[in-house]
C-alpha positions as CSV (number, residue, x, y, z in Angstrom):
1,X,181.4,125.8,100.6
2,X,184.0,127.2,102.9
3,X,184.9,131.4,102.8
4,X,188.1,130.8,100.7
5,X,185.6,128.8,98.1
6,X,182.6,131.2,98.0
7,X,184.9,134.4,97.7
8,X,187.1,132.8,95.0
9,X,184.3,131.7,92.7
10,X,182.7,135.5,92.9
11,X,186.1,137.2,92.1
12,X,186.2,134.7,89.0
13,X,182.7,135.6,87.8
14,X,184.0,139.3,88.2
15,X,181.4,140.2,91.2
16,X,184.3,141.7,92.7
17,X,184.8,144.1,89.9
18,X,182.3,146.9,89.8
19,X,180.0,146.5,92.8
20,X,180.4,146.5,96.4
21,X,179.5,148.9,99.9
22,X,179.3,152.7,99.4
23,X,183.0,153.3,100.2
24,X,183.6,151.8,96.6
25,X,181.2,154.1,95.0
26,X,184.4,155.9,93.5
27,X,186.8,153.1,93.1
28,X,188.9,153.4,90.2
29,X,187.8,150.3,87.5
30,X,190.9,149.7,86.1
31,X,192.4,146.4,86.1
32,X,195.0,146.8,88.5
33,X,193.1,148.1,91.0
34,X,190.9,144.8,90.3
35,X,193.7,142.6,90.5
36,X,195.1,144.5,93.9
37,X,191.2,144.3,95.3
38,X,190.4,140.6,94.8
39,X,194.5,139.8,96.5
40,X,193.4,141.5,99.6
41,X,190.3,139.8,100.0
42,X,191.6,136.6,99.3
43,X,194.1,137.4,101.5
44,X,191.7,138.1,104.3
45,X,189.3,135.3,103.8
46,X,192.4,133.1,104.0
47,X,193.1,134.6,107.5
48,X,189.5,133.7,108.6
49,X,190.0,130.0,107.4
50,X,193.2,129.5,108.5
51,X,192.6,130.8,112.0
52,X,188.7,130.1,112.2
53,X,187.9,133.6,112.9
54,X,184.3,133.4,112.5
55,X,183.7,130.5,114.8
56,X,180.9,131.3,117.5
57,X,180.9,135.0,115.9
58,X,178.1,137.5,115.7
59,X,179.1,141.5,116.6
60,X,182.7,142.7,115.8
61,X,184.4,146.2,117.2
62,X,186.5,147.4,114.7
63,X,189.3,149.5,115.5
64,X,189.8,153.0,113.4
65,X,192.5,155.0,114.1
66,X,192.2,157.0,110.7
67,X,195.5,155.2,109.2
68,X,195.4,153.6,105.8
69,X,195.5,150.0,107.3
70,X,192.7,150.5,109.7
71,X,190.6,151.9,106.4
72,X,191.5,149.2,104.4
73,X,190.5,146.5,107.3
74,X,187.0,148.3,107.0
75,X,186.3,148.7,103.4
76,X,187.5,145.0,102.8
77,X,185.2,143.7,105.8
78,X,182.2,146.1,104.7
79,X,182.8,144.3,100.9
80,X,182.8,140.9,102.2
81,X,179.9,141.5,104.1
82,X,177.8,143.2,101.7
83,X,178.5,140.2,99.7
84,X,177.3,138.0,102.5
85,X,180.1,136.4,103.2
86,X,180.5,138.0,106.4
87,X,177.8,136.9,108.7
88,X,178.9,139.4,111.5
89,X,177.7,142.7,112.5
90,X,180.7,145.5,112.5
91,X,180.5,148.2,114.0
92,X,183.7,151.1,113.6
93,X,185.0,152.6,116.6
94,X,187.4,155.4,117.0
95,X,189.3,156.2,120.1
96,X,190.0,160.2,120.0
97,X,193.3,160.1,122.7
98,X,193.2,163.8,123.0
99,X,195.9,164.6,120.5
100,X,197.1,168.0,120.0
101,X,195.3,169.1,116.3
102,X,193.6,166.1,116.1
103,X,190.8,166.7,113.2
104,X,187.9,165.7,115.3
105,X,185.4,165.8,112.4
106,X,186.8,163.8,109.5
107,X,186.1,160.5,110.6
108,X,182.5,160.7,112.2
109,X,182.0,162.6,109.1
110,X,183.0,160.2,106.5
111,X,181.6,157.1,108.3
112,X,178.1,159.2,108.6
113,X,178.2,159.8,104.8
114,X,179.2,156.4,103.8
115,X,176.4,154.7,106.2
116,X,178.8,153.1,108.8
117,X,177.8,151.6,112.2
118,X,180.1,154.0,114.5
119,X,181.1,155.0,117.6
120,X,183.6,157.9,118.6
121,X,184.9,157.6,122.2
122,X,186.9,160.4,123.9
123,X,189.6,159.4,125.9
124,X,192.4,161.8,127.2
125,X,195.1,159.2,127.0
126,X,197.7,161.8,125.4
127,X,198.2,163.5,128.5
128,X,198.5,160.7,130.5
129,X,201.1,159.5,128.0
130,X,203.3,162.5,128.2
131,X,203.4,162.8,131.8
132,X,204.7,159.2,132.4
133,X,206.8,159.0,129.8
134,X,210.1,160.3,130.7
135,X,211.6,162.9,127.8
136,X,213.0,161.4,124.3
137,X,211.2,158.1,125.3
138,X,209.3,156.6,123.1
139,X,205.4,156.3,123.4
140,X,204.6,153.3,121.6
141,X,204.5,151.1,124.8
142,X,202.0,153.3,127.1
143,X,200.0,154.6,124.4
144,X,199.2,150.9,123.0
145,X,198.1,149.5,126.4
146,X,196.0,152.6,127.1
147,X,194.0,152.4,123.8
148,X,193.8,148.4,124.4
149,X,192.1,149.3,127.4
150,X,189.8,151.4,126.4
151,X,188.7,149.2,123.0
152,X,188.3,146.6,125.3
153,X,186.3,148.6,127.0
154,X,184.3,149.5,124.3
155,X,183.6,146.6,122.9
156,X,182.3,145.0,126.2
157,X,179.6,148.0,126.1
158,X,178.6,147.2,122.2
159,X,177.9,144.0,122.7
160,X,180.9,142.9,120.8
161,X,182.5,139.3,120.5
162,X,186.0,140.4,119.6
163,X,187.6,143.4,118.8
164,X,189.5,143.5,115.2
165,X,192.5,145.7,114.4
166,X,194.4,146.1,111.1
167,X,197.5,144.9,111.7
168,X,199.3,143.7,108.3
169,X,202.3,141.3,107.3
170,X,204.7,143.7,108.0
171,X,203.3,144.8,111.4
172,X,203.6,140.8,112.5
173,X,207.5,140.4,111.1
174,X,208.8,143.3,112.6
175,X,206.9,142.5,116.0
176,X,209.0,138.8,115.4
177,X,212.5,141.3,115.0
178,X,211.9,143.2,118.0
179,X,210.8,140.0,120.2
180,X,213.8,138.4,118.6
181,X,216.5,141.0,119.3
182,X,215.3,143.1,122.2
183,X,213.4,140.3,124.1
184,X,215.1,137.3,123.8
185,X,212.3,135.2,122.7
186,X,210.3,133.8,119.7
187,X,206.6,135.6,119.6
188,X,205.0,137.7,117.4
189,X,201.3,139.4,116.9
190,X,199.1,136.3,116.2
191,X,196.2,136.8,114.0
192,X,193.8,135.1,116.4
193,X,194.0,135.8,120.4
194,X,192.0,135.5,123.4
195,X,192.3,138.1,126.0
196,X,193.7,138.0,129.3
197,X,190.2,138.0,130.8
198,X,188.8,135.3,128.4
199,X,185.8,137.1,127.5
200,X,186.9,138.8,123.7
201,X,188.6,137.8,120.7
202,X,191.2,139.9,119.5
203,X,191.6,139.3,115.1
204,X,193.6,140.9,112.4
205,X,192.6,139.6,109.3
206,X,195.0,141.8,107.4
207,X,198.1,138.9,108.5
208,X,198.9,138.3,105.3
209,X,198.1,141.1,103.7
210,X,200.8,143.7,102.7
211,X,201.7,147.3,103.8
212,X,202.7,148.2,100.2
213,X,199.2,147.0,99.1
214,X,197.5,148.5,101.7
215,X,199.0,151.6,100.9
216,X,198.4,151.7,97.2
217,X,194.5,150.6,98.3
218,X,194.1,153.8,100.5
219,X,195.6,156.1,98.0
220,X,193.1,154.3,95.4
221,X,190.1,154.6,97.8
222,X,191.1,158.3,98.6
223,X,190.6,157.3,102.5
224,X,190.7,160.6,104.9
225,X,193.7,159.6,106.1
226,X,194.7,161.0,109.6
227,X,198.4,161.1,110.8
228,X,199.6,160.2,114.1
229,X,201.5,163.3,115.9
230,X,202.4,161.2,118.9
231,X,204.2,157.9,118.2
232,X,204.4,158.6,114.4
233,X,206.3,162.1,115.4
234,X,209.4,160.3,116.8
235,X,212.5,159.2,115.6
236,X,214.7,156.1,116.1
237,X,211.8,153.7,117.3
238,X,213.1,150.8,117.4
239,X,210.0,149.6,115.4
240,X,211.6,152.0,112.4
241,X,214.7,150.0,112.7
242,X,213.2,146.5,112.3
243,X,211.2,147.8,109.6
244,X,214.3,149.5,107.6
245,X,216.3,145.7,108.3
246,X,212.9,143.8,106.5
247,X,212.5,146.3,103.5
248,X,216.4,146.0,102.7
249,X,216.1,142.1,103.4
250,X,213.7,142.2,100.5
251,X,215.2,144.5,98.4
252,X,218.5,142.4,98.6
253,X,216.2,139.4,98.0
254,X,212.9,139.7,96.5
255,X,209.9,137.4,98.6
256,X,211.8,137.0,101.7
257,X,209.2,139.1,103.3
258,X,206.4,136.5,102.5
259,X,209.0,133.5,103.3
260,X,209.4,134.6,106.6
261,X,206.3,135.2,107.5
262,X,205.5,131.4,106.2
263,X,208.5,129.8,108.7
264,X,205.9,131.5,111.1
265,X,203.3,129.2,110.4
266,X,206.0,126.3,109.9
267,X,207.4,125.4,113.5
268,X,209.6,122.5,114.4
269,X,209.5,122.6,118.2
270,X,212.3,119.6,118.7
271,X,215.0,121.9,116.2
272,X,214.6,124.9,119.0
273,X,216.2,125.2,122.4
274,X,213.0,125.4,125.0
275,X,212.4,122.4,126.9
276,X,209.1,123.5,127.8
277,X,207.8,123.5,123.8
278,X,209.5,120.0,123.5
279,X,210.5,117.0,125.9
280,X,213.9,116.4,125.2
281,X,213.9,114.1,128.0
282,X,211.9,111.2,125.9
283,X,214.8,111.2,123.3
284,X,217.1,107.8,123.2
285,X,218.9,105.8,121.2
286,X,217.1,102.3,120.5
287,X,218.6,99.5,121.1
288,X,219.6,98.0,117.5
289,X,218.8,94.4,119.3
């Protein structure tokens, strides 16, 4: 029996319900947050069927910036695997950049209490950031590289086979947008990717998973959540922009989010323009005699 299979029949039988890690100890019961539960995971175990994310796996770094989407990737790992359905070890790692007020207690803290495998790694890459990035630029760029680096880094130093972020639905269309209209070509985040030196995997099992769900899981789960006074400080990204286009796209028209998102996993090579994706060359007209 595949993930999708095993995890299905337990959220049937209701195992999913009123049991689970330590982090659910004070989960609300109530049927919605049930219902909203047993969507994410199926929504994750889907991811690791669809991209065959535990394939050759044994040790996973998990990245923690102390958002609710990096929280959520964690609870919803921690619940698969203390149903054993997750035959990987995670451990949680937390890059502290330096940042101005940055509450360095709250997540060792809350992992310590809750039993987590953790590691917190200093890493002044704040400063570094604000002396390379020109005035009213944004930091996004730099600051994304620098902790890539570093939880590469990591990883290589636990023992790790791939290190898994918690980037969402949302995260992967408006990545599309941007490609699309500032870049000038069709890529986006994909949910399964080997690294430049061919040595980790890189997952997010949270692709199909939703921000708004995500969001109303971390308020339910009461996560310590820690805002970003860097990136999250600044205006007129133009991350904020695709994000605003999406969420008007699908007030204007209910589902397009998860429709688009499909025609990612849906493409017709010969009906796009790049001769290096298709040989146009082999097309002809045969010859009717």
């Amino acid at each position: 029996m595949n993930i999708a299979a095993k995890i299905a029949d337990d959220l049937e039988t209701g195992e999913a319900d009123t049991s689970g890690h330590a982090l659910f100890a004070d989960a609300p019961r109530s049927v919605s947050f049930n219902k909203l539960r047993k969507r994410l995971l199926r929504q994750v175990r889907q991811a690791f069927d669809d991209f065959d994310m535990l394939k050759g796996q044994k040790r996973w770094l998990v990245g923690l910036s102390g958002g609710k989407d990096s929280y959520g990737l964690l609870a919803l790992l921690l619940d698969l695997k203390w149903r054993g359905l997750l035959p990987v070890e995670l451990i949680a790692c937390n890059l502290d950049q330096g940042q101005p007020n940055f509450p360095k207690h709250v997540l060792p803290d809350y992992l310590t209490k809750m039993g987590v495998q953790h590691r917190i790694e200093y890493r002044n890459t704040y400063s570094i950031v604000k002396e390379k990035v020109p005035e009213g630029a944004t930091y996004c760029s730099l600051c994304s590289r620098l902790r890539r680096g570093n939880l590469y880094r990591v990883a290589r130093e636990e023992g790790c086979d791939a290190l898994v972020l918690g980037h969402h639905r949302e995260d992967i269309l408006e990545t599309f947008f941007m490609n699309f209209f500032h870049g000038g070509r069709l890529a986006s985040m994909p949910a399964k990717l080997l690294n430049d030196e061919g040595d980790l995997m890189v997952l997010r099992p949270l692709a199909y998973a939703a921000e708004d769900d995500l969001a109303k899981f971390a308020a339910a789960m009461q996560f310590p959540i820690i805002p970003c006074d860097l990136c999250g400080s600044q205006d007129g990204l133009q991350r904020n922009a695709m994000k605003d286009m999406l969420a008007d796209i699908e007030r204007r028209m209910p589902g397009r989010k998860d429709t688009m998102l499909r025609a990612l996993s849906h493409v017709n090579p010969s009906h796009l323009l790049d001769p290096k994706l298709f040989d146009f060359s082999t097309l002809g007209v045969t010859d009717p005699s």
